[in-house]
C-alpha positions as CSV (number, residue, x, y, z in Angstrom):
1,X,12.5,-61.5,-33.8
2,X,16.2,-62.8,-34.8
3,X,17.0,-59.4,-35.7
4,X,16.4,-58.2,-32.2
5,X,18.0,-61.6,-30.9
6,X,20.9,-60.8,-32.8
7,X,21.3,-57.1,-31.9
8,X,20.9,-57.9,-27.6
9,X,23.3,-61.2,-27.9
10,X,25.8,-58.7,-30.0
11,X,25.1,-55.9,-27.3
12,X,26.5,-57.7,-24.4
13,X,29.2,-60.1,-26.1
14,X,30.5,-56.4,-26.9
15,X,31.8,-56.1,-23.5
16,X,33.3,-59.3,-23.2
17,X,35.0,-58.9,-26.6
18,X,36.4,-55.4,-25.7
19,X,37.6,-56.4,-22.0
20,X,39.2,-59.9,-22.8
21,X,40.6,-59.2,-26.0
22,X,43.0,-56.1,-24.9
23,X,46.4,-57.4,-24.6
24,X,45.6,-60.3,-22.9
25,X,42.5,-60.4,-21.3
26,X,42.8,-58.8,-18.1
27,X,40.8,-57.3,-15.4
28,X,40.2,-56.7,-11.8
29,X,41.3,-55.1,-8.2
30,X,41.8,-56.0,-5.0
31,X,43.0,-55.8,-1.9
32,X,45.9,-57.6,-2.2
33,X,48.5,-58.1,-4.3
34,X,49.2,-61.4,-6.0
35,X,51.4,-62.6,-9.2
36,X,51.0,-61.7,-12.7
37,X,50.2,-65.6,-13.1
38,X,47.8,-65.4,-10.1
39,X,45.8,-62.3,-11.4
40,X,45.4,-63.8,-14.5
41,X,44.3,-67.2,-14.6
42,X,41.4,-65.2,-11.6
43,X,40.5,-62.3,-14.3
44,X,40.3,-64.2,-16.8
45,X,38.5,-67.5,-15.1
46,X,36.0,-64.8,-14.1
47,X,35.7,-63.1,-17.8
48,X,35.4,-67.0,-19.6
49,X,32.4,-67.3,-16.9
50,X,30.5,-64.2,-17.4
51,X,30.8,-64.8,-21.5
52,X,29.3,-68.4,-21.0
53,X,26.6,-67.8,-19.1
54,X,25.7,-64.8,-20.7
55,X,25.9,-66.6,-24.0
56,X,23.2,-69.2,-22.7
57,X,21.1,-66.8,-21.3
58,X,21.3,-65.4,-24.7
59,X,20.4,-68.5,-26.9
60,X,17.4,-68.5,-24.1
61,X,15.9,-65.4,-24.9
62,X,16.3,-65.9,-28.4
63,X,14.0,-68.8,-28.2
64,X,11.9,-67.0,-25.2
65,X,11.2,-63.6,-27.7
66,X,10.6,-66.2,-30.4
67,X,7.2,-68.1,-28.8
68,X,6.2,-64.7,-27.2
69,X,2.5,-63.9,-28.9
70,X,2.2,-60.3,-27.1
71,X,4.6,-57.4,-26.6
72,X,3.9,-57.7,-23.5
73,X,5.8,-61.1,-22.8
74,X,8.3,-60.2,-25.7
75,X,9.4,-57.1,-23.4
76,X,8.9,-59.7,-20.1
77,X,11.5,-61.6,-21.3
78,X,14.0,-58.5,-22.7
79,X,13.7,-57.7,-18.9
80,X,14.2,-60.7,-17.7
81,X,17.3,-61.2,-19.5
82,X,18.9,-57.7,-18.7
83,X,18.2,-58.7,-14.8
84,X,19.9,-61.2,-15.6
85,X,23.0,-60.2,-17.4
86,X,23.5,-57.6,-14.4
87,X,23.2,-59.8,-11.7
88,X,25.9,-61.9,-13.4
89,X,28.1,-58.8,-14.0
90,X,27.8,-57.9,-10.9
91,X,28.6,-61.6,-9.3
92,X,31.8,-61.6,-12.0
93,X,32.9,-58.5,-11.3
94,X,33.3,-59.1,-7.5
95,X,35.5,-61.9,-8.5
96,X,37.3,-59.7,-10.7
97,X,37.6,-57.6,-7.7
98,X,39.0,-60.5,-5.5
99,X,41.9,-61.1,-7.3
100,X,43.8,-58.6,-6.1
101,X,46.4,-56.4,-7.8
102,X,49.2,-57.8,-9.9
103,X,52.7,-57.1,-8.7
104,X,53.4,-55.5,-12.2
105,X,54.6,-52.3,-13.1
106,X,51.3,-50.3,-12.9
107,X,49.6,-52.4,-11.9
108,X,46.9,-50.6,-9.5
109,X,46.1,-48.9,-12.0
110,X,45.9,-51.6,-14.7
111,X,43.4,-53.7,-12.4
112,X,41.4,-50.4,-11.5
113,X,41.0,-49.7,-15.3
114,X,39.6,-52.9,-16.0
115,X,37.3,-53.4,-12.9
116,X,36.1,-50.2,-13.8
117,X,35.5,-51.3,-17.2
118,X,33.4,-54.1,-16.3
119,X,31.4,-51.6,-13.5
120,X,30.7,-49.1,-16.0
121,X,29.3,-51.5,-18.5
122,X,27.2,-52.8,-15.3
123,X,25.9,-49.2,-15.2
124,X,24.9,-49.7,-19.1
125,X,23.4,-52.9,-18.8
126,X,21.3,-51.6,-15.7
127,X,20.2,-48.6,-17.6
128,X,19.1,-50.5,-20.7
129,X,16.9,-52.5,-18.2
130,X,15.7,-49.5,-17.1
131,X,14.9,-48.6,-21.1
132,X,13.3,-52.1,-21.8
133,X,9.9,-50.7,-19.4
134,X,9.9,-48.0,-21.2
135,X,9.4,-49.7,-24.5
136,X,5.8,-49.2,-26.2
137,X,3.8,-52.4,-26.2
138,X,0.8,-50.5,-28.2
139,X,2.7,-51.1,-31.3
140,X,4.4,-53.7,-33.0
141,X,6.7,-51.1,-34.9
142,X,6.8,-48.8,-32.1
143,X,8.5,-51.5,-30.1
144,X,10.8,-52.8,-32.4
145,X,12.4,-49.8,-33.1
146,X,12.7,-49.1,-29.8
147,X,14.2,-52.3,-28.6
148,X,17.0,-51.3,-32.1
149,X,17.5,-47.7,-30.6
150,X,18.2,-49.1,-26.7
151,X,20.0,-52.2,-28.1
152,X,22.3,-50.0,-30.3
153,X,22.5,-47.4,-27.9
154,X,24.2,-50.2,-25.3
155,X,26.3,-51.4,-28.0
156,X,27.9,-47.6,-28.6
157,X,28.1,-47.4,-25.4
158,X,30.3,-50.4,-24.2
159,X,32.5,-50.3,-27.3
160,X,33.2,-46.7,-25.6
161,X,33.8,-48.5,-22.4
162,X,35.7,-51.0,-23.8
163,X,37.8,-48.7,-25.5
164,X,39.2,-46.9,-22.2
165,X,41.4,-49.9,-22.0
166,X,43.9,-48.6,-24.8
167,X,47.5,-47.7,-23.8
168,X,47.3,-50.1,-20.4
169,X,50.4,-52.5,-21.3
170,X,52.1,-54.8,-19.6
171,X,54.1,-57.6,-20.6
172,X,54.4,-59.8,-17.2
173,X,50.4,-60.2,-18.1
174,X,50.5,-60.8,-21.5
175,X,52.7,-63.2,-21.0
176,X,50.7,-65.3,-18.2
177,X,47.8,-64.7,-20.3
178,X,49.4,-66.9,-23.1
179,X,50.3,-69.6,-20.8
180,X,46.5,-69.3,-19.0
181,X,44.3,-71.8,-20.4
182,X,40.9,-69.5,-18.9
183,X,42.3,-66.9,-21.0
184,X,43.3,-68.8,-24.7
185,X,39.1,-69.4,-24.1
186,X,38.7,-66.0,-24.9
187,X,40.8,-65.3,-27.4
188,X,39.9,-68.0,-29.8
């Protein structure tokens, strides 16, 4: 049971890890565009969010799976959690979205990267919910090794997600990330 703990909280702290940590922990679109300083301190209010609550939810289902006696309820609460986790990335990244574009060099593109970053791992998170029905209760084995294959299957594929981020640069947002306090909470 902590093994599988473990491997979930690891699964989805993989996405925050990827998106805050990539020169300065930015993300988002919009409609409008709004300083580097603006964008920032927004992205990365709404990153510092997602990670705590996730985190919670996490230490919950750690304790949840734990006093689960049936596969049944252990996979009940697996579900539970992913429902979870995607309603908050989807309530995140709408405020991601909301903070507009940064009047940077690039920076439509920068903020549509990383929005899409956060949508696509939405997409993983949604399907690994998806997976988590389709876990075998009629075993004990059976369902632990399929809760390691979906759980490291997410985990390849948001470090691939995360990873789409190399090569977006700019220094106006690095540089109001290390004066944002929302964003030093991620990177320490």
């Amino acid at each position: 049971m902590i093994f599988r703990r473990k491997l979930w909280v690891g699964t989805v702290l993989v996405l925050a890890v990827a998106t805050a940590c990539e020169d300065g922990g930015t993300a988002g679109t919009g409609d409008g565009t709004v300083s580097a300083e603006e964008y920032v301190a927004a992205v990365c209010t709404e990153i510092t969010g997602w990670v705590e609550e996730v985190q919670a939810r996490s230490e919950q289902v750690g304790q949840d799976v734990v006093t689960e006696t049936t596969l049944e309820g252990q996979r009940g609460v697996l579900a539970e959690f992913l429902d979870d986790v995607v309603a908050l990335t989807d309530d995140h990244l709408a405020g991601m979205r909301d903070a507009g574009v940064p009047d940077v060099e690039d920076g439509e593109q920068i903020a549509e990267t990383l929005v899409g970053v956060f949508a696509d791992a939405r997409v993983v998170l949604a399907d690994a919910r998806e997976g988590v029905d389709e876990l075998s209760t009629d075993d004990a084995a059976a369902f632990q090794a399929g809760a390691v294959e979906l759980g490291s299957g997410v985990a390849t594929a948001l470090e691939g997600i995360g990873s789409s981020v190399t090569g977006l640069d700019s220094p106006e947002l690095v540089a109001a990330a290390e004066d944002e306090p929302a964003c030093a909470a991620l990177s320490g």
